[in-house]
C-alpha positions in Angstrom: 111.8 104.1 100.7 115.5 103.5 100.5 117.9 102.1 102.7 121.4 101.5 103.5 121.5 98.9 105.8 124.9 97.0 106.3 123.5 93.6 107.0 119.5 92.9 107.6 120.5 93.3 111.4 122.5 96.5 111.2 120.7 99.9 111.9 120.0 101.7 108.6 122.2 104.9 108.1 119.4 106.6 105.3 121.0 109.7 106.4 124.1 109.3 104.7 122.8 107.7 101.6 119.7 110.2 101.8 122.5 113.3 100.9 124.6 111.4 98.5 121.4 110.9 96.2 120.7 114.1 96.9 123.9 115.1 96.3 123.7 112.9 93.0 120.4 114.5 91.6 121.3 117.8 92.0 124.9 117.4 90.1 123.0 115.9 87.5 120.1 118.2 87.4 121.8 121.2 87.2 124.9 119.5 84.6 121.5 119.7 82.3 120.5 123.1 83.1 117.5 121.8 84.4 115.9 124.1 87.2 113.8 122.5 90.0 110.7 122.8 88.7 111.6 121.4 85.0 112.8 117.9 87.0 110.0 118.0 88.6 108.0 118.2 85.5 109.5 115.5 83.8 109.6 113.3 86.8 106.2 114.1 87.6 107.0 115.2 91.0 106.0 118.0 93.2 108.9 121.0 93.3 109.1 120.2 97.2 110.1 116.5 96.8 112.4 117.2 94.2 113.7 120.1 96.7 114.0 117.8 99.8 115.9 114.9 98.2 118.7 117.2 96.6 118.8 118.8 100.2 119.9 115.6 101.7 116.3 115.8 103.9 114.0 112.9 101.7 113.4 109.4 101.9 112.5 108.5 98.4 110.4 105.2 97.6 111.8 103.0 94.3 109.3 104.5 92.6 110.5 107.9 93.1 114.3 106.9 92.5 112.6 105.4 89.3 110.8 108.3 88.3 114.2 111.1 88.4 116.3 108.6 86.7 114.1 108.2 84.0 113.7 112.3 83.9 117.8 113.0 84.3 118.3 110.4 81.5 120.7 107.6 84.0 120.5 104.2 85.0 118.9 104.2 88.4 122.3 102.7 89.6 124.0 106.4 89.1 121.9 107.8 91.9 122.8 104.9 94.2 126.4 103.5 93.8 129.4 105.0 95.4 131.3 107.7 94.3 134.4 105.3 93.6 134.5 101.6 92.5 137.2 99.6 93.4 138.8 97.0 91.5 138.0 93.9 93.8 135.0 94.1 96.3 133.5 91.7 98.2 129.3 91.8 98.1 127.8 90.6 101.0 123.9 89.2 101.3 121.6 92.2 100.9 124.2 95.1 101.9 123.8 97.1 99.2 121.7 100.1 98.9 118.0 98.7 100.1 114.7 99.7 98.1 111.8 99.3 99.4 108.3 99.5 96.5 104.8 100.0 97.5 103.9 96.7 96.5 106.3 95.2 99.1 109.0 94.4 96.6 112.7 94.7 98.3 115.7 95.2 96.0 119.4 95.6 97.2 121.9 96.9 95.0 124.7 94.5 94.0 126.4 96.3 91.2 126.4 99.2 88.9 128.9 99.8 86.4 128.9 103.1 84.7 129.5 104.5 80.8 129.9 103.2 78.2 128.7 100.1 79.3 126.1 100.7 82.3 124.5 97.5 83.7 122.9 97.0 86.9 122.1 94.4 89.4 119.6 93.6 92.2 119.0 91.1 94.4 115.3 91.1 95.3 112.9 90.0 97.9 109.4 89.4 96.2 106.5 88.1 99.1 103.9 86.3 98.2 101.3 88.5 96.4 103.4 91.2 95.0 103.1 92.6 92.1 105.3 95.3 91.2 104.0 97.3 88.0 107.6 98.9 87.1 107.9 102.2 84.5 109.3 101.7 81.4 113.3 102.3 81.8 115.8 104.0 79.4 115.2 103.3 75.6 117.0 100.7 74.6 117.3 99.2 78.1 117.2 95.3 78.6 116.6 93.1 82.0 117.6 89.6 82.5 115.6 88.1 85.6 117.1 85.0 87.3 114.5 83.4 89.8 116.3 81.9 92.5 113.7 80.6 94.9 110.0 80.4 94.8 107.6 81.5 92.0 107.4 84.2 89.7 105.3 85.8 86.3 107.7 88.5 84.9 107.7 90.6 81.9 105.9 93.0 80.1 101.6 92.7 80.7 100.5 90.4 78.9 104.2 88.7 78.0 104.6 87.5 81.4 106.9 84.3 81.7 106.3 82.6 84.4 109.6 81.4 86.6 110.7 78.7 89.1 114.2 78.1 90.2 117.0 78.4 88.0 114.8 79.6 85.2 115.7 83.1 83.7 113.5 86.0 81.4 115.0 88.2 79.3 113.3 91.3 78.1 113.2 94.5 76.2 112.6 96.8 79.7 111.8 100.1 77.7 108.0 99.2 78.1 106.2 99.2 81.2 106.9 95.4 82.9 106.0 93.9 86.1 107.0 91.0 88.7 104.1 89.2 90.0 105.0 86.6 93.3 102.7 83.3 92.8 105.1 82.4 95.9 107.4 84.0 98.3 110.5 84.7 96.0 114.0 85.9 95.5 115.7 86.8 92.2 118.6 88.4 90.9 117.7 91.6 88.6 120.5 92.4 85.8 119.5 95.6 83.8 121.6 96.7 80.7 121.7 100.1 79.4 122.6 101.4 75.8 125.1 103.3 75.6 125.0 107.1 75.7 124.4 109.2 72.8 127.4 109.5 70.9 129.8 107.4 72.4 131.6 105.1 70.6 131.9 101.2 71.8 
């Protein structure tokens, strides 16, 4: 599920954040000539999902954000941040975009920065038991993990660092990876993409 919520008392307006990802997919859906059911396809997604988040009517989970990113070829970040960046802006605690996983991971979006350099970041919420199996993301992608409180195992299965605080993992996020809490936590997530196909750095 995502949300938009201001501040972690402020009412949640999904609806506006549920059209611009809507909004978002569909732009870059059909800027590949992709038809409905082809995203779907490749996102492994039913038609009607596909059909309700570009109509501004879904609630899509992390997993599904994840899922058409990977599918439209973008940084999840693309579907999420705002249509203009300005050149100074103040992030508060948790106000960006809020993600909710089925495991009961919670990530806000701090930052995305878009092409030719695209990089992410996410503050996240990891209770105590969680563990979040994450996709693989974009070829080439990267994640840098700083654990800011509690305890965490993160990394690809079976490379799985474990993390208290101020200790950081860096690793090649193009393989399927997960974050395992030994202890309620909270990290920053920074995710670096390559950059697109033929541009030149």
């Amino acid at each position: 599920m995502v949300d938009s919520s201001g501040s972690p008392g402020d009412p949640p307006d999904l609806d506006v954040l549920a059209r611009r990802v809507g909004r978002v997919v569909h732009l870059h859906r059909t800027a590949q000539g992709l038809s409905l059911g082809a995203l779907a396809r490749a996102a492994g997604l039913s038609t009607t999902i596909v059909s309700r988040i570009e109509s501004g009517h879904g609630n899509p989970s992390m997993e599904t954000l994840w899922r058409l990113s990977r599918a439209l070829g973008v940084p999840l970040g693309a579907l999420l941040a705002e249509e203009e960046t300005p050149s100074v802006r103040r992030i508060d605690a948790r106000s960006g975009e809020r993600m909710l996983a089925d495991s009961g991971m919670t990530g806000w979006l701090v930052h995305a920065k878009s092409a030719p350099h695209r990089s992410e970041a996410y503050w996240c919420d990891v209770p105590r038991g969680t563990d979040q199996a994450s996709v693989a993301h974009l070829p080439g992608s990267e994640e840098v993990l700083l654990c800011l409180s509690g305890r965490l195992l993160v990394g690809p299965p079976g490379e799985e660092q474990e993390l208290v605080p101020g200790d950081a993992v860096w690793f090649a996020a193009d393989v399927p990876h997960r974050y395992h809490a030994l202890e309620d936590s909270t990290a920053l997530s920074w995710v670096l993409y390559p950059p697109p196909a033929g541009t030149t750095t």
